[in-house]
C-alpha positions as CSV (number, residue, x, y, z in Angstrom):
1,X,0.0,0.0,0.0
2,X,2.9,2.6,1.1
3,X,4.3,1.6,-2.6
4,X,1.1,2.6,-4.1
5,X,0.7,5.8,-2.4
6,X,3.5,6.6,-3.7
7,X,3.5,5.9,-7.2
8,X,0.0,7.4,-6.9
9,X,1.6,11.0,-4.9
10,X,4.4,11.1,-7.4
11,X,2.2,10.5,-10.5
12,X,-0.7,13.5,-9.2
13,X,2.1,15.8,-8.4
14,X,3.4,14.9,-12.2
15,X,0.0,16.5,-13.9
16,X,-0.3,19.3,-11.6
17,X,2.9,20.7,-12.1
18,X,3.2,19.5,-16.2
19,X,3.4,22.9,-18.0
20,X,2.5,23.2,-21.8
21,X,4.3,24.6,-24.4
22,X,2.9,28.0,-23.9
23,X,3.9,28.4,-20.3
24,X,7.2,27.1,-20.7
25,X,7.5,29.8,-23.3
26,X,6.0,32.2,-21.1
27,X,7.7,31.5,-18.3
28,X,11.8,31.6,-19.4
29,X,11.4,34.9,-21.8
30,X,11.6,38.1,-19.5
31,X,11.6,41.1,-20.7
32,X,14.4,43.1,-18.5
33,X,16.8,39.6,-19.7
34,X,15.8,40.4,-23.5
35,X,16.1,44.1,-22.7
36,X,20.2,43.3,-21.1
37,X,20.9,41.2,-24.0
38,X,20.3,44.2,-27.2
39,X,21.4,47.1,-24.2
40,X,24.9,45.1,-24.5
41,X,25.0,44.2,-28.1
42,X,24.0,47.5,-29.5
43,X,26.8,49.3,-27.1
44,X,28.6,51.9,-28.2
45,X,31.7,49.8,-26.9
46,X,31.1,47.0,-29.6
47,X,31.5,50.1,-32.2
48,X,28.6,48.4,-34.6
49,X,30.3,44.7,-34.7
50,X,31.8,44.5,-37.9
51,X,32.7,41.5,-39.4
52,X,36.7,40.6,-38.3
53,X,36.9,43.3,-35.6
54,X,37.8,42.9,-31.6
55,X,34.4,43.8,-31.4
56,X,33.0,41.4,-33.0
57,X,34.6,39.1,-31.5
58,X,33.4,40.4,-27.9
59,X,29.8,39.7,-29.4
60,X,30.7,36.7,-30.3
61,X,32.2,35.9,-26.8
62,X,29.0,36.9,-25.0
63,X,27.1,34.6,-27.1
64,X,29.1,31.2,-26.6
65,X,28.8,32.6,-22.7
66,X,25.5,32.9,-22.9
67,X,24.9,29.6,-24.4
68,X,27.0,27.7,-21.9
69,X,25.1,29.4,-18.9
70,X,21.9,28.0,-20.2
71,X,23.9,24.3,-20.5
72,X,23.7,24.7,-24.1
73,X,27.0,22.5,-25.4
74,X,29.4,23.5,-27.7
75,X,29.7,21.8,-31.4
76,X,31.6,18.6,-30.8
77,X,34.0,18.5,-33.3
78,X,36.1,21.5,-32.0
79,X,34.7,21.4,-28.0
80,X,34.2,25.4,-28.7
81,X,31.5,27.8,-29.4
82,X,33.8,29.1,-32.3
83,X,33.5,28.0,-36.0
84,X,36.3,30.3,-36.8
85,X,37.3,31.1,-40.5
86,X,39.2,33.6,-42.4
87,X,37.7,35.9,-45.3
88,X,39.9,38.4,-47.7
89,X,39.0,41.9,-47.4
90,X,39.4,44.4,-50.1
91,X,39.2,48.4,-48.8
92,X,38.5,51.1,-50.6
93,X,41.1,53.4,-52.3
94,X,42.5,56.0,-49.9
95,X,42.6,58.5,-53.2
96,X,40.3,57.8,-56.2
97,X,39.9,60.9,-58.7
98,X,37.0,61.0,-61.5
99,X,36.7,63.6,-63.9
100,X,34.8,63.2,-67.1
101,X,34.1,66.0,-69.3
102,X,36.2,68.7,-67.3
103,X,34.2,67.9,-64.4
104,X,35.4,65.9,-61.1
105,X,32.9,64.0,-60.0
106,X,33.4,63.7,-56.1
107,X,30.9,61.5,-54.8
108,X,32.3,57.7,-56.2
109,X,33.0,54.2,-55.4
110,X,35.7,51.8,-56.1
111,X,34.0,48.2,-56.8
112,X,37.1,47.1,-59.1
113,X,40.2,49.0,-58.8
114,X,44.0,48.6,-59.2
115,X,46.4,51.1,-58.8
116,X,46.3,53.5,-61.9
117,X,46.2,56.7,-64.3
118,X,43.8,56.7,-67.1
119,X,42.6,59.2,-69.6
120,X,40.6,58.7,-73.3
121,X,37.3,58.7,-74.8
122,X,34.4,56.6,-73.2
123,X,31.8,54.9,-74.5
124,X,27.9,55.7,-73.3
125,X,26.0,52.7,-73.2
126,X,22.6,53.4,-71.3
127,X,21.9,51.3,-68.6
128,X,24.9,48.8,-70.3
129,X,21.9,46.1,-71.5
130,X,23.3,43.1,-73.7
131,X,21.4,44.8,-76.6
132,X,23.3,47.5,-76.0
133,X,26.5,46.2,-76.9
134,X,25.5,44.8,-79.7
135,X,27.5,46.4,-83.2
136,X,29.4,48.3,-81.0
137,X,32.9,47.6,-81.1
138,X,34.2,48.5,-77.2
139,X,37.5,46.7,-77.2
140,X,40.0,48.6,-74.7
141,X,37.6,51.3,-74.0
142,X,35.5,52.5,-70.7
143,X,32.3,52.5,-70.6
144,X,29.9,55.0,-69.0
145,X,26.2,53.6,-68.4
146,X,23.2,54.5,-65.9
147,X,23.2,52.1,-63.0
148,X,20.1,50.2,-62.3
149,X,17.7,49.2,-65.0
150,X,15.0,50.6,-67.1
151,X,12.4,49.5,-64.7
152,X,14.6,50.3,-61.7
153,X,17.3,52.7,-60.4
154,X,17.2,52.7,-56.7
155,X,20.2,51.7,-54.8
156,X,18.9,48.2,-54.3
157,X,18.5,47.9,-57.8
158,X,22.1,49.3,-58.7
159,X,22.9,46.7,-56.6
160,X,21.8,43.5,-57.7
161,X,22.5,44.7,-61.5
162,X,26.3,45.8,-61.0
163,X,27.5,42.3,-61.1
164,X,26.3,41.6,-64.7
165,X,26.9,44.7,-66.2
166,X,30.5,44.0,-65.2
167,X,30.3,41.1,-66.5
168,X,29.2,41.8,-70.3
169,X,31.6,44.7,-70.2
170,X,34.3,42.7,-69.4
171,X,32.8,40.0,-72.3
172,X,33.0,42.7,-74.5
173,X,36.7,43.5,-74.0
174,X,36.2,46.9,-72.7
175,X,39.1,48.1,-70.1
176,X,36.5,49.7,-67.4
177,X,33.2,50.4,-66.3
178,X,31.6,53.7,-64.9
179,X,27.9,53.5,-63.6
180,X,26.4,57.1,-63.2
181,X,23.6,56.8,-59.9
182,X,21.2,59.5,-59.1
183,X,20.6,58.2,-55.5
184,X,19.8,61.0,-52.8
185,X,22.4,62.0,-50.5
186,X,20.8,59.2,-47.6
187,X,21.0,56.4,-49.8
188,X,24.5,57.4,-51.4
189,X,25.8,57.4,-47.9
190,X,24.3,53.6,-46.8
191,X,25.6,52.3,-50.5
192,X,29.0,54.3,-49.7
193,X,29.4,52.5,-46.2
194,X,28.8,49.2,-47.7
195,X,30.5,49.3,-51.1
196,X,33.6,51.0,-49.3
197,X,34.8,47.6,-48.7
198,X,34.3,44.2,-50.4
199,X,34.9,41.0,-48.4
200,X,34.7,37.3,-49.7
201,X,35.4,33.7,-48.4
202,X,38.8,32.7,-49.8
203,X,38.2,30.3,-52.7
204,X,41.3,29.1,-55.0
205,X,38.9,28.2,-57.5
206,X,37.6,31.7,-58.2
207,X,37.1,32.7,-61.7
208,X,38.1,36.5,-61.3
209,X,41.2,36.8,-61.8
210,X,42.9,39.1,-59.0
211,X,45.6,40.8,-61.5
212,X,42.8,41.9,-63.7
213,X,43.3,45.9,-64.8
214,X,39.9,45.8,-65.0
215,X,38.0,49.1,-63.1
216,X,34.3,49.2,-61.9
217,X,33.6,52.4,-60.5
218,X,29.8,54.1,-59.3
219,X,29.9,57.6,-59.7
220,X,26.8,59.4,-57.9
221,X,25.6,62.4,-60.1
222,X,22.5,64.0,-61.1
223,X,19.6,63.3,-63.6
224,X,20.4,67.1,-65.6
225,X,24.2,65.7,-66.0
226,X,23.3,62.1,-66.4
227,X,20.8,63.3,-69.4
228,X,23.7,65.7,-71.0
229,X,25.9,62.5,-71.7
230,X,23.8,60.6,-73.6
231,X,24.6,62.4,-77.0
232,X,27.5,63.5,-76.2
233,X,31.5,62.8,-77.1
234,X,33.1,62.1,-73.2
235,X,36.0,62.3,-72.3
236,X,37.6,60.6,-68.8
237,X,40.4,61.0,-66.3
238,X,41.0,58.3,-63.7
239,X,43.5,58.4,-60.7
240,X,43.3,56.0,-57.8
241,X,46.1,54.6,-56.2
242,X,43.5,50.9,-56.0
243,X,42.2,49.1,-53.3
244,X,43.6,47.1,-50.4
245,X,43.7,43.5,-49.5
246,X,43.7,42.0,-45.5
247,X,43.0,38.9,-44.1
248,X,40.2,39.2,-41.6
249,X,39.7,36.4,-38.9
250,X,36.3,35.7,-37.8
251,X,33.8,33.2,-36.4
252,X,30.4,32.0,-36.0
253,X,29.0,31.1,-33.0
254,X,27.7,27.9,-32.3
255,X,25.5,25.5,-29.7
256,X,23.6,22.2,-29.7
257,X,21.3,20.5,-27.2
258,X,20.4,16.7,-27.6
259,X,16.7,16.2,-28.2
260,X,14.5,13.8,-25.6
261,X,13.1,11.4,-28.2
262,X,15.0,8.2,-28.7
263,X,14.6,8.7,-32.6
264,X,13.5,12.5,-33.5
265,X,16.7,13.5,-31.2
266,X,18.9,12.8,-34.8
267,X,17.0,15.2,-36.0
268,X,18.0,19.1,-35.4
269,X,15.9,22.1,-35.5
270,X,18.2,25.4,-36.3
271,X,17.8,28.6,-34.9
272,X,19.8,30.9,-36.3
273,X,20.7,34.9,-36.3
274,X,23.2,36.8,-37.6
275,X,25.0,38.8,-35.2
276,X,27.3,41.5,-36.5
277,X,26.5,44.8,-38.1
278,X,28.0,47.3,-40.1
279,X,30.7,49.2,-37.7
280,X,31.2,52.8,-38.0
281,X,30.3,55.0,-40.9
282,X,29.5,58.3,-41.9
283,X,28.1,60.3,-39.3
284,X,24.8,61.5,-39.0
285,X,22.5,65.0,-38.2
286,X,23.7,64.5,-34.7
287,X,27.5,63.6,-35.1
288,X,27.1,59.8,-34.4
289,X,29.0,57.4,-36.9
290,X,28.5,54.5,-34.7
291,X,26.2,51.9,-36.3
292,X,24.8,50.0,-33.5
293,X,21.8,47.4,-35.2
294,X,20.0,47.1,-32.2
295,X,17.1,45.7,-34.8
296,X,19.2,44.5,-37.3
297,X,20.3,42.4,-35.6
298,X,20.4,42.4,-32.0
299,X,16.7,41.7,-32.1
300,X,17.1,38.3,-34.0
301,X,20.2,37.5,-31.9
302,X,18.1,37.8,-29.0
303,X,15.6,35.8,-30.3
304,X,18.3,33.0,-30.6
305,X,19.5,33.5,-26.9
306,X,16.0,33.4,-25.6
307,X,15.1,30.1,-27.5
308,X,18.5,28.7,-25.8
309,X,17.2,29.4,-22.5
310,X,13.9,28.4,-22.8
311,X,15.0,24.6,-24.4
312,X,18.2,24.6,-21.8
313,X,15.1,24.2,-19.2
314,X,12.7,22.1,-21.2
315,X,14.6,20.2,-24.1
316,X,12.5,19.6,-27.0
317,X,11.7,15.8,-28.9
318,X,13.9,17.1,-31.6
319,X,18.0,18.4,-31.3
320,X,18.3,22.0,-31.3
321,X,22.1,23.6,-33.2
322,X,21.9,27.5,-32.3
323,X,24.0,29.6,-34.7
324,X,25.0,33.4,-34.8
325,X,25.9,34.1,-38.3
326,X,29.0,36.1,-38.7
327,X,29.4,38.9,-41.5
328,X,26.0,38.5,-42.8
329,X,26.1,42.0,-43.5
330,X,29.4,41.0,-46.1
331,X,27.2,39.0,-48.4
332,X,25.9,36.4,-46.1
333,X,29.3,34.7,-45.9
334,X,28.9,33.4,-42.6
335,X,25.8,31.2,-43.4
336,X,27.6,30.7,-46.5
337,X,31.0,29.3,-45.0
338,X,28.9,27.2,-42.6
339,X,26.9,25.6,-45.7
340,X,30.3,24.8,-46.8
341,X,31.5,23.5,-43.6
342,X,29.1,21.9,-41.8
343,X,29.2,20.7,-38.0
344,X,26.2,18.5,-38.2
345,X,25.7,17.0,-41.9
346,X,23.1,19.6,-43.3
347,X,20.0,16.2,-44.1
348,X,20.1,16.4,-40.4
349,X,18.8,19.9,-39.9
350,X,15.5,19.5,-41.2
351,X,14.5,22.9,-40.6
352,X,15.9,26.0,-40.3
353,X,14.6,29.0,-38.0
354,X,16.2,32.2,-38.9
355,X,15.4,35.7,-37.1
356,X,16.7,38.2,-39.1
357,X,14.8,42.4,-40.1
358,X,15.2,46.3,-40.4
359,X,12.8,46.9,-37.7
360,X,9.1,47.4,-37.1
361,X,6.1,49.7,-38.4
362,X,3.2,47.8,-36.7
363,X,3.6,46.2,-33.3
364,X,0.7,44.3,-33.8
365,X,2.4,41.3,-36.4
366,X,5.1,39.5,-36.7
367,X,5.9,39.3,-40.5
368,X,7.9,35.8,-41.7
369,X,9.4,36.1,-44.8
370,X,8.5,32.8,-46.3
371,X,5.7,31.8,-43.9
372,X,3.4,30.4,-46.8
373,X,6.2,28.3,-48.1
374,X,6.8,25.7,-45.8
375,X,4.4,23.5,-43.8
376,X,5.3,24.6,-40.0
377,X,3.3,27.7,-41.1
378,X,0.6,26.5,-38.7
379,X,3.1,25.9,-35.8
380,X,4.5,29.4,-36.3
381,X,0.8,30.9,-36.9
382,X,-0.3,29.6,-33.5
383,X,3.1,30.7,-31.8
384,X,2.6,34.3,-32.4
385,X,-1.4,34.1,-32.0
386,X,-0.7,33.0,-28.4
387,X,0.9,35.7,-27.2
388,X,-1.4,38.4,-29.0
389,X,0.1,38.8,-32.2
390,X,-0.9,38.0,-36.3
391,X,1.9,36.0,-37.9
392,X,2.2,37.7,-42.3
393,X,3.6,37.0,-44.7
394,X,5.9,38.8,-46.4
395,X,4.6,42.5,-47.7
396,X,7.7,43.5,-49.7
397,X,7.7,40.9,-52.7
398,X,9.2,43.5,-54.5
399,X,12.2,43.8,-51.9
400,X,13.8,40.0,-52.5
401,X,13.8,39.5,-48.6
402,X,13.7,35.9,-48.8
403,X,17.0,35.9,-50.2
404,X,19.0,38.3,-48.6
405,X,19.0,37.0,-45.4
406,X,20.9,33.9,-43.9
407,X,17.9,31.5,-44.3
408,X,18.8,31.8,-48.1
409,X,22.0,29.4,-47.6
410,X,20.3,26.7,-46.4
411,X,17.1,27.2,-48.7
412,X,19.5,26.8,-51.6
413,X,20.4,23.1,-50.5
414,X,17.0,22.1,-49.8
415,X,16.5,22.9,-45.8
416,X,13.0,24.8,-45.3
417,X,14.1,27.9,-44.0
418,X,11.8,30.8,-43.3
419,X,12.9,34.3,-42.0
420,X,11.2,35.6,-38.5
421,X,11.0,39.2,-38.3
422,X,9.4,41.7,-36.0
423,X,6.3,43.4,-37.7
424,X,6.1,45.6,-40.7
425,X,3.4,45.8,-43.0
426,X,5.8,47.6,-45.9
427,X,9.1,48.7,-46.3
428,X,8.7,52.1,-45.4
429,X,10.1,55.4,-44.2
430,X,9.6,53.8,-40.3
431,X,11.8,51.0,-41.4
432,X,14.3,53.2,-43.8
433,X,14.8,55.3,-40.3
434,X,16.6,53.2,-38.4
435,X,17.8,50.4,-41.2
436,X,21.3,50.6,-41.5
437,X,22.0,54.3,-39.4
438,X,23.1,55.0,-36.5
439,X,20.0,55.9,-34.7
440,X,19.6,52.1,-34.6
441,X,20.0,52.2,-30.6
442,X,18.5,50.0,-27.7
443,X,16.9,52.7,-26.0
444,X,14.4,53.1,-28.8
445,X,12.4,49.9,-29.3
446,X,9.3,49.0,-27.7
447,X,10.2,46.2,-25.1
448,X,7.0,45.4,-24.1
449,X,6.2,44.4,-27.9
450,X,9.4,42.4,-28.1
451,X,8.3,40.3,-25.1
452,X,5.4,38.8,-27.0
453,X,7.5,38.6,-30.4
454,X,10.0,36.4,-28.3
455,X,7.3,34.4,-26.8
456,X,5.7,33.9,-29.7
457,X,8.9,33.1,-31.8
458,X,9.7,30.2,-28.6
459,X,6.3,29.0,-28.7
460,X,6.8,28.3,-32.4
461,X,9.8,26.7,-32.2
462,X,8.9,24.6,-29.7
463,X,6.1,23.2,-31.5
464,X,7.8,23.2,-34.7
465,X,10.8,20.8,-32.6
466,X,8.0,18.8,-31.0
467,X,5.9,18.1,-34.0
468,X,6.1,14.4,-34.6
469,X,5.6,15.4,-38.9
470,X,8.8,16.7,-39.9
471,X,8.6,19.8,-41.7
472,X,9.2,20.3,-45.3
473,X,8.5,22.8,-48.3
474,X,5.0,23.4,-49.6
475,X,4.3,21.5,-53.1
476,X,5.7,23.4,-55.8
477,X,8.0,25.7,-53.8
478,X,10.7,26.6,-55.6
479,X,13.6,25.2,-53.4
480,X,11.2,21.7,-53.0
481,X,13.4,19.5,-55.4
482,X,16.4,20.4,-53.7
483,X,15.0,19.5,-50.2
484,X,14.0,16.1,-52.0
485,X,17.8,15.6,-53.3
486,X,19.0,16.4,-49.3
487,X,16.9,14.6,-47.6
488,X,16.0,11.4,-49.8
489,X,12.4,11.8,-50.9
490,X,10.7,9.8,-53.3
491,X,6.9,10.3,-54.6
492,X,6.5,7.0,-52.8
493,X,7.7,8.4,-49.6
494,X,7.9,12.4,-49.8
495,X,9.1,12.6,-46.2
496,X,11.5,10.6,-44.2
497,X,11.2,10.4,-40.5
């Protein structure tokens, strides 16, 4: 009898203290611990955690210290939190002159430079099109064209084209490239701080060759100038004494905790968030050059640490691997290299949990980029529901979002991979305030609105990691046949558990 009252005692005070998902979600995220977490991170002491800097690597420290005080362990096959790597870093000239037609032209960026003098006539080529080139013979000439494209000529748009117009002008056996912007003085200042410097993962098997003379230049102008060259014979002057290469150590920052189910423990949930930012820049109204990212992307790194905690306490059926993405901000090179290199072999990480944004215009969503496209959309629906908020969608189609985040790295090779952000209905002048400047500082979010977005993100995850139906890609989804090639799926069996 004494055995069974027990048993009986030990199984009563089982169901009365059993918590559910939701209340072990509510119960580890606190709002002053979120609150220390993005106060520290967006310091003026970590000077805007650039990619390769001691700051940075303070960050980074914080994080593996983090992890191990919530017992998350460090990834086995180095026994630290540290996937540490190298990338080459190219820096912008420190003297680059541009005069074309008499006039200098002081507002310009080095993409492709070595060290040299050049003078002659150039070639206008509108926005540089293949169509353009055609019966034009260019051969060991520069070429002037509008940056952007006909339907496009923001700096997001100069952006994604610049590649390919250097591309065909290179094809086309011209010596250089000039792309004329009209961007306003804010935008020519973000592209400025990021184009300043290029920085790549070291590969010996690159096709651009390194001793190239090649130049690539952006020169920012206006539309009355930019219309006056079109019919008109140019003539150019370059100077620049070229751009600088470095080595730049760096690291991501890495954690796992072993699942509780005999079988679904081999499989691993990722949550994932880059963590550095883009240092110190121009200054702004105010005098501050320090670039602090306190929503992009101490917000998602936080949303990382807070997921640790919570499963340190109350492990999940599946494995959780957290990761904090270095030089995201470089070209996503740190989910890149990790793609690469992979701790855990990727058909193990069935599903990826990024946490990634610019910021926030409505405190009453949380927008997922990619929340339609995979089939934990109900898990992460319900997550943020709980806690008082309406997962969307992403608003922006327009903006590419899916792909310029980490997420993107692993959706390439199959892994379902959405993008958790903190509200926004559209990319507007709310988000363009604080993307990318310096007024980006801890002391202006709304706290009390990032306590339900972390609850609800935790919540989601949990029942994501819990869910005995592995996740996968919706039917059709673009990155479906690779997921099918990583993990093994046949039409006779779509999904492996």
């Amino acid at each position: 009898m004494k055995n069974y009252l027990t048993f009986a005692l030990c199984a009563l005070t089982s169901l009365v203290t059993a918590q559910t998902d939701t209340e072990k979600a509510a119960e580890t995220v606190d709002k002053n611990t979120v609150e220390g977490h993005i106060y520290f991170l967006a310091d003026d002491l970590l000077k805007g955690r650039d990619t390769g800097t001691p700051e940075n690597k303070i960050a980074a420290s914080y994080l593996a210290n983090a992890l191990r005080s919530y017992g998350v362990k460090p990834e086995p096959s180095s026994g630290t939190y540290y996937q540490q790597f190298n990338l080459v870093q190219t820096a912008a000239p420190s003297m680059l002159k541009v005069v074309i037609n008499g006039t200098d032209h002081p507002h310009r960026i080095a993409v492709k430079a070595k060290a040299t003098s050049l003078s002659g006539n150039a070639v206008y080529l509108g926005f540089g099109t293949e169509e353009e080139y055609k019966g034009k013979d260019v051969k060991g000439k520069l070429i002037i064209v509008k940056g952007g494209t006909q339907e496009a000529s923001d700096a997001r748009a100069v952006y994604r084209a610049h590649s390919n117009k250097q591309a065909l002008a290179m094809k086309n056996g011209a010596i250089g490239l000039i792309e004329m912007t009209v961007l306003e003085e804010d935008w020519w200042s973000r592209i400025s701080h990021v184009m300043g410097e290029s920085v790549k993962i070291p590969d010996a098997t690159d096709t651009e060759n390194p001793t190239t003379d090649f130049i690539h230049l952006w020169v920012n102008t206006t539309s009355e100038k930019l219309t006056g060259m079109a019919n008109t014979t140019l003539f150019y002057t370059i100077e620049t004494d070229g751009k600088k290469e470095k080595t730049l150590t760096t690291q991501n920052v890495i954690g796992v905790l072993e699942g509780t189910d005999p079988k679904l423990k081999d499989e691993y949930i990722m949550y994932s968030a880059h963590y550095d930012h883009v240092g110190i820049g121009a200054p702004d109204s105010k005098g501050d050059s320090i670039y602090n990212g306190a929503r992009d992307n101490g917000i998602g790194t936080t949303a990382v640490l807070s997921m640790a905690e919570n499963l340190g306490k109350y492990p999940t059926k599946r494995s959780a691997v957290f990761i904090f993405f270095t030089a995201e901000e470089k070209g996503l090179l740190g989910s890149k290299y990790y793609v690469q290199n992979p701790v855990f072999p990727l058909k193990q990480i069935v599903y990826g949990f990024n946490t990634d944004g610019g910021g926030y215009n409505d405190t009453s969503l949380a927008t997922v980029i990619g929340l339609g496209r995979t089939t934990a959309q109900k898990h992460i629906i319900k997550g943020a529901e709980t806690f008082g908020l309406t997962a969307i969608d992403d608003p922006a189609p327009e903006q590419g979002l899916f792909d310029r985040s980490d997420n993107v790295s692993f959706a390439s090779v199959g892994i379902p991979a959405p993008t958790y952000s903190t509200g926004f209905n559209a990319f507007d002048d709310e988000i363009n305030k604080y993307y990318h400047q310096p007024g980006d500082e801890a002391d202006s979010l709304d706290y009390d609105y990032l306590l339900k977005f972390y609850q609800g993100y935790v919540l989601s995850g949990r029942l994501i990691a819990n869910d005995p139906e592995r996740p996968f890609w919706v039917k059709g989804d673009k990155y479906e046949p690779a997921g099918n090639v990583l993990y093994g799926n046949t039409p006779e069996a779509p999904i492996k558990n």
